[in-house]
N, CA, C and O atoms as a GROMACS GRO file, in nm:
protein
  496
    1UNK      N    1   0.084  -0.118   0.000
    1UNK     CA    2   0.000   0.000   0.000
    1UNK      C    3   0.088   0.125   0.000
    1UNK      O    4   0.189   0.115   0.070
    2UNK      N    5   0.074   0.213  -0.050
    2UNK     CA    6   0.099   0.368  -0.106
    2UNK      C    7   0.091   0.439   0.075
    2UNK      O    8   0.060   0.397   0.186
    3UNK      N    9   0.127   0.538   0.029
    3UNK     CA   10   0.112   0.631   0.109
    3UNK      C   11  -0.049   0.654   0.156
    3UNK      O   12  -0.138   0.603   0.088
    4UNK      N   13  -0.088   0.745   0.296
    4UNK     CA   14  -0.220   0.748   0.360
    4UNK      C   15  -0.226   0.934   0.309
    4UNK      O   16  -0.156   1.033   0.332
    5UNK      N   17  -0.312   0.914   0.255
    5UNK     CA   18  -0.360   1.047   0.267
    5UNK      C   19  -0.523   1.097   0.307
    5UNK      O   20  -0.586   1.198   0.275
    6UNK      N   21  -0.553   0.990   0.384
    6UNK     CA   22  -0.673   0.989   0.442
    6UNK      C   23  -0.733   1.162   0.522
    6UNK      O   24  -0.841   1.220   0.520
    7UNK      N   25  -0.578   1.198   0.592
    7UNK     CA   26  -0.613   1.355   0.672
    7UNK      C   27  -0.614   1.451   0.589
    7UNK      O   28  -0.674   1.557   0.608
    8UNK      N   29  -0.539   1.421   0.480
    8UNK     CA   30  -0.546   1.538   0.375
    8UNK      C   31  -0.697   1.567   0.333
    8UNK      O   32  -0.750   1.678   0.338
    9UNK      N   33  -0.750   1.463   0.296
    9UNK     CA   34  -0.919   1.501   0.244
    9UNK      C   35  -0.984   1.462   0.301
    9UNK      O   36  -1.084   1.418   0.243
   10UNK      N   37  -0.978   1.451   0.430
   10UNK     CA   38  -1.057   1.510   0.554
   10UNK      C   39  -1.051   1.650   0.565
   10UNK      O   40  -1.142   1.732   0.569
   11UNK      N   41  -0.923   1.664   0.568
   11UNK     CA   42  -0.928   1.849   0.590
   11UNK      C   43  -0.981   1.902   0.453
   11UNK      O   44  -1.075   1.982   0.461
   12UNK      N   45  -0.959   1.886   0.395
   12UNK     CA   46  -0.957   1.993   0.278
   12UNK      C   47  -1.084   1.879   0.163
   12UNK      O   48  -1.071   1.873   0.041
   13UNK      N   49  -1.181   1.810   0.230
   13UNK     CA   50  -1.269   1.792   0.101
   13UNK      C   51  -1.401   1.830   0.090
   13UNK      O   52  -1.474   1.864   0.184
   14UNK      N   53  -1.435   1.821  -0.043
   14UNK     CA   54  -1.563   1.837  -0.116
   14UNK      C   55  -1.667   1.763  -0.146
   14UNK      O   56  -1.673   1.650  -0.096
   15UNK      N   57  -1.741   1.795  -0.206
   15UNK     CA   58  -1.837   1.716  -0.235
   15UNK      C   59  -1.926   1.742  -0.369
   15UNK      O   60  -2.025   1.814  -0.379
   16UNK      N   61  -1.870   1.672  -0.456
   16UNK     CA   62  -1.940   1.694  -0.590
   16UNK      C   63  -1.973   1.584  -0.631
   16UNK      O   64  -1.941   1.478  -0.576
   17UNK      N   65  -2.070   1.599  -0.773
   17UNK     CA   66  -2.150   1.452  -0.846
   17UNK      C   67  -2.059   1.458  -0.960
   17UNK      O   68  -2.014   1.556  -1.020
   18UNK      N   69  -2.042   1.323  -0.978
   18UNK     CA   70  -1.954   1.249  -1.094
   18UNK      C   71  -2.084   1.193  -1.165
   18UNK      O   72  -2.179   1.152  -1.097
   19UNK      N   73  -2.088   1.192  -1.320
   19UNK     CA   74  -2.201   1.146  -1.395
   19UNK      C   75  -2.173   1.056  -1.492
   19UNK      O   76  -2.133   1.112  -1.594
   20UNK      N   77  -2.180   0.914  -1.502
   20UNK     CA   78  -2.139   0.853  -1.600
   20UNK      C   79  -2.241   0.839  -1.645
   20UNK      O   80  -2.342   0.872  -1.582
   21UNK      N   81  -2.251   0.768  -1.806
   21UNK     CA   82  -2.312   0.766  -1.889
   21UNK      C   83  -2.343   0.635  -1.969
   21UNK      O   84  -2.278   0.591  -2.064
   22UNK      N   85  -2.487   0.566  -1.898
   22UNK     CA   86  -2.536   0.425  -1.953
   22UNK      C   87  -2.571   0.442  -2.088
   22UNK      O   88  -2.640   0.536  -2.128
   23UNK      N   89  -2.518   0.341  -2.168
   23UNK     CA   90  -2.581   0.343  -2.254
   23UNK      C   91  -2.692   0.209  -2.247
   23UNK      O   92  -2.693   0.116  -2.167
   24UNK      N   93  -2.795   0.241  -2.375
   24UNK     CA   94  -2.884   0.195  -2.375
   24UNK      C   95  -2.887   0.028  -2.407
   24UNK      O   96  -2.799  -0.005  -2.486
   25UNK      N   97  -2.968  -0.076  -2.362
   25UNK     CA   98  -2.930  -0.213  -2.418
   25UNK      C   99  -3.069  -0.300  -2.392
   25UNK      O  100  -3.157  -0.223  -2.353
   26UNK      N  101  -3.102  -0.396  -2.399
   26UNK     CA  102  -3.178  -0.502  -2.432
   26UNK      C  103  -3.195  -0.580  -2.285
   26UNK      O  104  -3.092  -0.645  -2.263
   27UNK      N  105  -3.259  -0.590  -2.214
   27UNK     CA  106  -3.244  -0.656  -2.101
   27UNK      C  107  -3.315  -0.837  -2.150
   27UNK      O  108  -3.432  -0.846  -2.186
   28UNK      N  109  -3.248  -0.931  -2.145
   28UNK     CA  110  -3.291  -1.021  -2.141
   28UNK      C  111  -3.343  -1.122  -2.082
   28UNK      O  112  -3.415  -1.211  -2.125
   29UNK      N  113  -3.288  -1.097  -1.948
   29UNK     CA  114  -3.362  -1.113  -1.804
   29UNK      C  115  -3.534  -1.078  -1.827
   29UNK      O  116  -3.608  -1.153  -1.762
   30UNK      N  117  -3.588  -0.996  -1.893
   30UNK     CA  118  -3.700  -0.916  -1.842
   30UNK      C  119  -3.768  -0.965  -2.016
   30UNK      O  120  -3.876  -0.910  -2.039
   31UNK      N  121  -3.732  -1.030  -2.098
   31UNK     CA  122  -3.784  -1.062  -2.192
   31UNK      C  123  -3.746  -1.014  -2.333
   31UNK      O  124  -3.810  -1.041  -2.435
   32UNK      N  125  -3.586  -0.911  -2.325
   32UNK     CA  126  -3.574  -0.849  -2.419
   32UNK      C  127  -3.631  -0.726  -2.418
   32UNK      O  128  -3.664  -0.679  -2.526
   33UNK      N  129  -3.653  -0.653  -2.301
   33UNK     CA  130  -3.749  -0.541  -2.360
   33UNK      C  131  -3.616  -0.400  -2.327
   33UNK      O  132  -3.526  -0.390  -2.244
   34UNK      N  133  -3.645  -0.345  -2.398
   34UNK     CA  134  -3.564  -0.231  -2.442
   34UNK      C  135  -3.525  -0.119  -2.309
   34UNK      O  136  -3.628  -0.058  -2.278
   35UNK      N  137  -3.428  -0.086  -2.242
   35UNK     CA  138  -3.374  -0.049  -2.156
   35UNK      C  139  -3.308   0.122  -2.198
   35UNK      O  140  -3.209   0.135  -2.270
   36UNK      N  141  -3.365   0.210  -2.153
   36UNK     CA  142  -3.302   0.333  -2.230
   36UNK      C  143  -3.188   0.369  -2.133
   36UNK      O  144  -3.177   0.340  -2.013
   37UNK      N  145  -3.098   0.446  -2.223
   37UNK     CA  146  -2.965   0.502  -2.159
   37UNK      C  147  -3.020   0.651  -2.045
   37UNK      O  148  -3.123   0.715  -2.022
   38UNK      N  149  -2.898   0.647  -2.009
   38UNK     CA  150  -2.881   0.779  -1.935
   38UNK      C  151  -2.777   0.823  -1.812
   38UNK      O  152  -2.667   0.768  -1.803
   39UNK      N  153  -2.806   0.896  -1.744
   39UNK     CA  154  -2.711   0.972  -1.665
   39UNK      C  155  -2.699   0.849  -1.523
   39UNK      O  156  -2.790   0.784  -1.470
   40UNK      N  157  -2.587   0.851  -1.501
   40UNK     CA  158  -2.595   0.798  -1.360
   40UNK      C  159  -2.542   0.871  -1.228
   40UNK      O  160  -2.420   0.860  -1.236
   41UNK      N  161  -2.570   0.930  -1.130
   41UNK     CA  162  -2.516   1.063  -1.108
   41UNK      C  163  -2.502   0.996  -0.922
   41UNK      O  164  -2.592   0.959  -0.846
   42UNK      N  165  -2.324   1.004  -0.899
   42UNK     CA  166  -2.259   0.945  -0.772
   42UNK      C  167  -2.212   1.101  -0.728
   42UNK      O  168  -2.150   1.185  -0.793
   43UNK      N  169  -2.263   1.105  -0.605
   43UNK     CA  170  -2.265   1.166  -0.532
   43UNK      C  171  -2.088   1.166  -0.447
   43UNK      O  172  -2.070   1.090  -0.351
   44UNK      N  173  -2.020   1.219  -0.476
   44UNK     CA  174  -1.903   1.190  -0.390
   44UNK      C  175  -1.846   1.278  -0.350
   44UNK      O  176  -1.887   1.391  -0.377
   45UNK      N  177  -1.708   1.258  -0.257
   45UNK     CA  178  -1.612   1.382  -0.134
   45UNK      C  179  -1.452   1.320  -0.230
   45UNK      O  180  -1.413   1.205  -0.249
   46UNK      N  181  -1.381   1.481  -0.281
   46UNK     CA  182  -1.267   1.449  -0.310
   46UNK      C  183  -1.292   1.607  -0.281
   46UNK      O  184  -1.379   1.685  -0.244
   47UNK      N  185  -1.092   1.600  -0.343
   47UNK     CA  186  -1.044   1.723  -0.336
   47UNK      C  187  -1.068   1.771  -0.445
   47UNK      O  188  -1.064   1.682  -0.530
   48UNK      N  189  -1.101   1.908  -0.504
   48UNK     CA  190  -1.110   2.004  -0.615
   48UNK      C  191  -1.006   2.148  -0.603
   48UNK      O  192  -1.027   2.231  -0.514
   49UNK      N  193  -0.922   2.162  -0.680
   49UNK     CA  194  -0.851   2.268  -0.711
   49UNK      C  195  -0.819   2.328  -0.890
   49UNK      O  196  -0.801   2.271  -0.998
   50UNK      N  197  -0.825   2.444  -0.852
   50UNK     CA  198  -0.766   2.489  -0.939
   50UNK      C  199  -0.641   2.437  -1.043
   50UNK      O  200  -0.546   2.382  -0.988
   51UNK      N  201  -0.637   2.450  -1.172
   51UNK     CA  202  -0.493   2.423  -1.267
   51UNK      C  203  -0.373   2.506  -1.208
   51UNK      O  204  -0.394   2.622  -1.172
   52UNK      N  205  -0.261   2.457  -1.197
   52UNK     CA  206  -0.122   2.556  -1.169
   52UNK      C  207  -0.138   2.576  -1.327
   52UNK      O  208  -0.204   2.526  -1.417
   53UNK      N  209  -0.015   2.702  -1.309
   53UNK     CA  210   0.011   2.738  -1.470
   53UNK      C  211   0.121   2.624  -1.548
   53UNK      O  212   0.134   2.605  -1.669
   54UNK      N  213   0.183   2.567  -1.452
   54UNK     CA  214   0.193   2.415  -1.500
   54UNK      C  215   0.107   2.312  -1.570
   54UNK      O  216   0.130   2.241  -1.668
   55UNK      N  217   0.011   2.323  -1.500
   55UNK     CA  218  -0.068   2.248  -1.588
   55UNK      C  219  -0.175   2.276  -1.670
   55UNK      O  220  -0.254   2.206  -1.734
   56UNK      N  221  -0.160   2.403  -1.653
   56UNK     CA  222  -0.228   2.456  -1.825
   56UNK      C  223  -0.173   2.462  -1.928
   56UNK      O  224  -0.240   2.483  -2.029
   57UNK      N  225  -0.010   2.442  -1.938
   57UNK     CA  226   0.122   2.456  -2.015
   57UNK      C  227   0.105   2.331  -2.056
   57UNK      O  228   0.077   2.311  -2.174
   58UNK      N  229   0.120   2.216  -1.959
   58UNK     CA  230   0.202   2.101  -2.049
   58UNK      C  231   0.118   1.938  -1.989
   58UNK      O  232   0.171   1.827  -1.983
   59UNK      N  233  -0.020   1.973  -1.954
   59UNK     CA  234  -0.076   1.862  -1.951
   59UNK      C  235  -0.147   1.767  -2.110
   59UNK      O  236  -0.180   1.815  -2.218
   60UNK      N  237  -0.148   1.674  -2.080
   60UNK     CA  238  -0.148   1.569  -2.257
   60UNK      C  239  -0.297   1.629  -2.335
   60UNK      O  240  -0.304   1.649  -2.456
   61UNK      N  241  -0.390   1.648  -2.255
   61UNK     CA  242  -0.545   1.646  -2.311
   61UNK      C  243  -0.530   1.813  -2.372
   61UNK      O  244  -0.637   1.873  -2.376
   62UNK      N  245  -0.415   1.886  -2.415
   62UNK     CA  246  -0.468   2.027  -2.482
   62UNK      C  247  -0.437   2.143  -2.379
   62UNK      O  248  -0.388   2.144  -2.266
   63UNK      N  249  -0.480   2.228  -2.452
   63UNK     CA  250  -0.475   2.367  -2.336
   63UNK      C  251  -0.565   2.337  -2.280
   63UNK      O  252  -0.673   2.301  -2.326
   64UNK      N  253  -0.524   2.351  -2.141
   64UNK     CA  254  -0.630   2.404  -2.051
   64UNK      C  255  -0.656   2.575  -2.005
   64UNK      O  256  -0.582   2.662  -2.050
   65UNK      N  257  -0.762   2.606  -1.918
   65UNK     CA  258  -0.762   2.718  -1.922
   65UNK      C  259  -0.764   2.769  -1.786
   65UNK      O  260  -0.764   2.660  -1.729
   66UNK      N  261  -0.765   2.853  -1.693
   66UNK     CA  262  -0.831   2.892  -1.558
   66UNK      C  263  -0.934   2.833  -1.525
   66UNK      O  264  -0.931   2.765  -1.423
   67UNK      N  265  -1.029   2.840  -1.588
   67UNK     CA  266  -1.175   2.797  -1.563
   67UNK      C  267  -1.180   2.654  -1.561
   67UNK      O  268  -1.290   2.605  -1.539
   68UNK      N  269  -1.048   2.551  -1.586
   68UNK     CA  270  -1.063   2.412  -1.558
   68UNK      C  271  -1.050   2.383  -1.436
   68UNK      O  272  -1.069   2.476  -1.357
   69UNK      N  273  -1.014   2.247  -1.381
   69UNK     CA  274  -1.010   2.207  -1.220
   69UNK      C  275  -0.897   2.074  -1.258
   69UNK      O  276  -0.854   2.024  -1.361
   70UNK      N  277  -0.881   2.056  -1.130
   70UNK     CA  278  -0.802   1.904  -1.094
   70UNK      C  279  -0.879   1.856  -1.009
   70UNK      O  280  -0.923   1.933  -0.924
   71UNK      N  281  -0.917   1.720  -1.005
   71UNK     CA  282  -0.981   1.632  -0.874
   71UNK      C  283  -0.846   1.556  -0.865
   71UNK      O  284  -0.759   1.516  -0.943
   72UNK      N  285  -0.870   1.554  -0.740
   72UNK     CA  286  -0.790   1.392  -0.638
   72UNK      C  287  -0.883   1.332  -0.574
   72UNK      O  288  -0.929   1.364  -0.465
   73UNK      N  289  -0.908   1.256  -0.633
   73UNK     CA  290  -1.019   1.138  -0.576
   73UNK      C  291  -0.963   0.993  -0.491
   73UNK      O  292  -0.857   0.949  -0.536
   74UNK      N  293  -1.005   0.939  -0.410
   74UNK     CA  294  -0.960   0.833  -0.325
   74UNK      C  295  -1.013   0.707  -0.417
   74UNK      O  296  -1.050   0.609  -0.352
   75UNK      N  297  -1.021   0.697  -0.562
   75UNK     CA  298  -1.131   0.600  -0.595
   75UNK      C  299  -1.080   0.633  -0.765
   75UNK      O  300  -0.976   0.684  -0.806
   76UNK      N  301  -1.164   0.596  -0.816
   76UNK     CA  302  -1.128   0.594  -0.994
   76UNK      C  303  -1.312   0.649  -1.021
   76UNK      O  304  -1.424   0.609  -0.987
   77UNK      N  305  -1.254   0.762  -1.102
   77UNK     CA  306  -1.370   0.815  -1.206
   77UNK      C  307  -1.324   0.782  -1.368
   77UNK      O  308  -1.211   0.744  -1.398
   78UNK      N  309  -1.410   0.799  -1.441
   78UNK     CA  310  -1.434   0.733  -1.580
   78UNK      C  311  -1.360   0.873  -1.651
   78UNK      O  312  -1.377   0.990  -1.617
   79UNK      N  313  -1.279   0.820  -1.756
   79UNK     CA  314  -1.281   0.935  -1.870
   79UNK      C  315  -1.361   1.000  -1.938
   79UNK      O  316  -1.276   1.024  -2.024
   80UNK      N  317  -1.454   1.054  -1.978
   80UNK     CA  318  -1.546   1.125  -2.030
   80UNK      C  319  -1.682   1.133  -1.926
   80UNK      O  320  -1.796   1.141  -1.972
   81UNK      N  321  -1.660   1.129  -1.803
   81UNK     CA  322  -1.753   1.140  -1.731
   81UNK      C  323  -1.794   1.300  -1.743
   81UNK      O  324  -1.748   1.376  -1.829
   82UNK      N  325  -1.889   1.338  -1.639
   82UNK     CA  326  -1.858   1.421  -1.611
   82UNK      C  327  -1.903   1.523  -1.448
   82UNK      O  328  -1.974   1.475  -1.360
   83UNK      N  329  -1.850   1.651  -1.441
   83UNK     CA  330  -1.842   1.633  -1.300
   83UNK      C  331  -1.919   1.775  -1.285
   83UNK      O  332  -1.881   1.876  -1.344
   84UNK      N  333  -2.030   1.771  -1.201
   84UNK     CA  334  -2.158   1.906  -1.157
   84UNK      C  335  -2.082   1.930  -1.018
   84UNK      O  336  -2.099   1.854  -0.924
   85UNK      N  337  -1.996   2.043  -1.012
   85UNK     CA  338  -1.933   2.116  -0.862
   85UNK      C  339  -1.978   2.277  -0.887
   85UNK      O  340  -1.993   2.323  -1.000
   86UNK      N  341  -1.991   2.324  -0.812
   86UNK     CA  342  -2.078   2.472  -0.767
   86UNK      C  343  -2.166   2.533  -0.869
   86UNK      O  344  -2.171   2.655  -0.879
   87UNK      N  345  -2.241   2.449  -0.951
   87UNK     CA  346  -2.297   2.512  -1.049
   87UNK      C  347  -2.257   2.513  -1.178
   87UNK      O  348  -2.327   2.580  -1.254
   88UNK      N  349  -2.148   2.445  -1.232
   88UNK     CA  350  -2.075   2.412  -1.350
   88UNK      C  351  -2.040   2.284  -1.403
   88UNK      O  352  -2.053   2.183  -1.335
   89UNK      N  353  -2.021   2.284  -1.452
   89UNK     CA  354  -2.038   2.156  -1.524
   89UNK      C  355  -1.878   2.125  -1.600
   89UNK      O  356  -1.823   2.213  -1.666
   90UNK      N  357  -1.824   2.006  -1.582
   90UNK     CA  358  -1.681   1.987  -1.628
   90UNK      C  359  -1.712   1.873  -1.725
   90UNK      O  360  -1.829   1.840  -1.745
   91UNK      N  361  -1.554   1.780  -1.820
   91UNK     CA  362  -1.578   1.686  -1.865
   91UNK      C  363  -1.435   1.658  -1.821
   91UNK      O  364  -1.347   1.743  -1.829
   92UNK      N  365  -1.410   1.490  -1.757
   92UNK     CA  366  -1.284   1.467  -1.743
   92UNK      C  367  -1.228   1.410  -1.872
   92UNK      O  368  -1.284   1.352  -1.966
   93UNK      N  369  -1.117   1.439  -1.854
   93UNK     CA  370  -1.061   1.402  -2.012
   93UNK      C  371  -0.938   1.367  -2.007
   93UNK      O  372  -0.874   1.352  -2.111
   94UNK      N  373  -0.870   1.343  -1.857
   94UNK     CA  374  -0.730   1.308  -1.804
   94UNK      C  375  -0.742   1.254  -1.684
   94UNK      O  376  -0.824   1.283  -1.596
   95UNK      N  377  -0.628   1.146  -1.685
   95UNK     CA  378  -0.647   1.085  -1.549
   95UNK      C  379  -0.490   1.054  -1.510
   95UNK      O  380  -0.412   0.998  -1.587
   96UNK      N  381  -0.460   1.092  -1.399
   96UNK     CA  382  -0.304   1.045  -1.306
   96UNK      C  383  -0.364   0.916  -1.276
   96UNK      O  384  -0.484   0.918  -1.250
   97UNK      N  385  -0.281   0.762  -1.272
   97UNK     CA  386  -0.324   0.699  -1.170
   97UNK      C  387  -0.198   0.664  -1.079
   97UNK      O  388  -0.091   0.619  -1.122
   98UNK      N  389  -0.233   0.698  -0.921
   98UNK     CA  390  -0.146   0.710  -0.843
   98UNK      C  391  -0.132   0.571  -0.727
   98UNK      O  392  -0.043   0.525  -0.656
   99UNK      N  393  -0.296   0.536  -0.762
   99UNK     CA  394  -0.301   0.366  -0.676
   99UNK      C  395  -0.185   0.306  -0.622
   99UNK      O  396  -0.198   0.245  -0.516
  100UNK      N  397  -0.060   0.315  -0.683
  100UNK     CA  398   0.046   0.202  -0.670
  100UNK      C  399   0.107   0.283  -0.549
  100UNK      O  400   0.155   0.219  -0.456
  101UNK      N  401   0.107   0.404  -0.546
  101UNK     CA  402   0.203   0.472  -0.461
  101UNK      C  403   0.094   0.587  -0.350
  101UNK      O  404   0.132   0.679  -0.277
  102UNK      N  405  -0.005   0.552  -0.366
  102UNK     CA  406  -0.081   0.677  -0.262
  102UNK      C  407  -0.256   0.619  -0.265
  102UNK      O  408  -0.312   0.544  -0.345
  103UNK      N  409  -0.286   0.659  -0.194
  103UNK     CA  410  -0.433   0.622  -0.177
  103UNK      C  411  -0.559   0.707  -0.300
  103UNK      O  412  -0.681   0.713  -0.295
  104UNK      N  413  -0.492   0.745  -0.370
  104UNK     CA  414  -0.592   0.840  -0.487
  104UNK      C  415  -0.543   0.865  -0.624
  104UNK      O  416  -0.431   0.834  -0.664
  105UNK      N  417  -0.616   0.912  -0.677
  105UNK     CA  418  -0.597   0.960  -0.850
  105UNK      C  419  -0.622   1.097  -0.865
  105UNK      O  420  -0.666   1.165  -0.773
  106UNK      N  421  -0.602   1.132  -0.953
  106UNK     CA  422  -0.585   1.297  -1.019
  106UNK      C  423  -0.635   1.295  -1.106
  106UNK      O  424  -0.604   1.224  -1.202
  107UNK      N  425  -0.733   1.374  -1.102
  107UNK     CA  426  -0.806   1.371  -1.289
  107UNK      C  427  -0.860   1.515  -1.324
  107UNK      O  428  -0.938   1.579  -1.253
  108UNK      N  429  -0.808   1.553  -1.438
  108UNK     CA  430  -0.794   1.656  -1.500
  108UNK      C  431  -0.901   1.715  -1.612
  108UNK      O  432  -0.890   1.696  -1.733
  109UNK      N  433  -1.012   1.794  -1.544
  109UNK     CA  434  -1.161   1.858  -1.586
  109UNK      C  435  -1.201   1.961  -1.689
  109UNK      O  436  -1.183   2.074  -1.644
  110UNK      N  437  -1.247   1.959  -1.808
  110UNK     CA  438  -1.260   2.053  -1.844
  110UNK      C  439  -1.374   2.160  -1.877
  110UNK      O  440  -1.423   2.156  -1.990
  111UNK      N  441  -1.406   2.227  -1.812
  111UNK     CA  442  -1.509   2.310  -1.791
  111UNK      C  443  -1.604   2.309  -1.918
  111UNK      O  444  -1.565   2.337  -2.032
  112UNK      N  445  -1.745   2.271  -1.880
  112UNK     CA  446  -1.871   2.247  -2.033
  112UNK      C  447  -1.901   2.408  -2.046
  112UNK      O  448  -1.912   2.466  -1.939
  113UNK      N  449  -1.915   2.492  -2.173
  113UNK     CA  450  -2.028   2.619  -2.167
  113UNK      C  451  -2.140   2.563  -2.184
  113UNK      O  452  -2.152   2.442  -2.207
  114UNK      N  453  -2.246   2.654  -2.174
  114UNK     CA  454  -2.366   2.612  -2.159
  114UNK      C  455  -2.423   2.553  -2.305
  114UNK      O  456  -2.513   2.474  -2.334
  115UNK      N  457  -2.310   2.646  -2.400
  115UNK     CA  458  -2.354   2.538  -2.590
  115UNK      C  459  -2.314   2.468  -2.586
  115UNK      O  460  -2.383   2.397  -2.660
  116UNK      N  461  -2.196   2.375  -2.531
  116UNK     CA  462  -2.162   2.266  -2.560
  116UNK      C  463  -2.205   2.164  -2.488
  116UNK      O  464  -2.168   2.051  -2.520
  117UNK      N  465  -2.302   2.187  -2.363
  117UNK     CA  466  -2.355   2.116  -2.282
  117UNK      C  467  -2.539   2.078  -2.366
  117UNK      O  468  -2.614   1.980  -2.367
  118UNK      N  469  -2.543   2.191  -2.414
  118UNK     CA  470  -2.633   2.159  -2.490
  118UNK      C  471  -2.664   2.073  -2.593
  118UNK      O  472  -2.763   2.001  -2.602
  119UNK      N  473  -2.549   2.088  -2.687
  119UNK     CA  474  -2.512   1.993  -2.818
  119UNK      C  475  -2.479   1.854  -2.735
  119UNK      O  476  -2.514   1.747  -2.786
  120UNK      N  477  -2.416   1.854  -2.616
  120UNK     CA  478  -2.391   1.707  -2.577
  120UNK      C  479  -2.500   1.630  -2.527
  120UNK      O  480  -2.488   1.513  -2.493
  121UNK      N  481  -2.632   1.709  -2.522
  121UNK     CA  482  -2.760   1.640  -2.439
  121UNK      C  483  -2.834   1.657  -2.589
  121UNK      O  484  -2.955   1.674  -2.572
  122UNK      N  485  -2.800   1.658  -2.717
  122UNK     CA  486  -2.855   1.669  -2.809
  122UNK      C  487  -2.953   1.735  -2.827
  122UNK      O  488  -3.055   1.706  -2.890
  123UNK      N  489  -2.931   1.814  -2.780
  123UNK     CA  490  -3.025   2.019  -2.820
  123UNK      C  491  -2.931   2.052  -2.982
  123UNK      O  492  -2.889   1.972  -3.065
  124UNK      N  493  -2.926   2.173  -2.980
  124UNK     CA  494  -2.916   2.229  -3.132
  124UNK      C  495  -2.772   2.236  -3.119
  124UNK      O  496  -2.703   2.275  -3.214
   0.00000   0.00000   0.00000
């Protein structure tokens, strides 16, 4: 086991929803009858911070901007999830995994506008 960083996000955590995304399928248990997709929305406590200007420079997924975030989560979130914290809406699109050496992961958010949140729920 990795390092404990159990007091760290005690002190310093949050609480935001992570949203993955079912897709739709056939239940055959139930006779075949048609099962629609959608949001699945986990309620969870990690840390949320701000990008250093480090990692708006030279992280793999693109520029980032101010308006993105970093999570450290004690747990694994999905790549293209996405994450509802104070009223905004992110998409993860990077992930540290640190499992081998510490009790959490790092995953790297990029802030939705309200058009592109739109086009992704298939509005105009």
């Amino acid at each position: 086991m990795g390092l404990d960083f159990s007091e760290v996000f005690e002190e310093f955590k949050t609480i935001f929803t992570a949203i993955d995304f079912k897709e739709g399928h056939y239940d055959y248990e139930q006779g075949g009858v048609w099962v629609p997709g959608g949001e699945i929305e986990h309620e969870l406590i990690g840390i949320i911070t701000p990008l250093t200007n480090d990692d708006i420079r030279f992280e793999e997924g693109g520029t980032y901007t101010r308006q993105d975030i970093k999570i450290h989560y004690q747990g694994e979130l999905g790549i293209g999830w996405e994450v509802e914290y104070r009223d905004r809406r992110y998409k993860i699109l990077e992930e540290k995994l640190y499992d081998e050496h510490a009790d959490f992961n790092e995953y790297y958010a990029r802030r939705i506008d309200e058009q592109e949140q739109e086009k992704e729920e298939g509005g105009e």
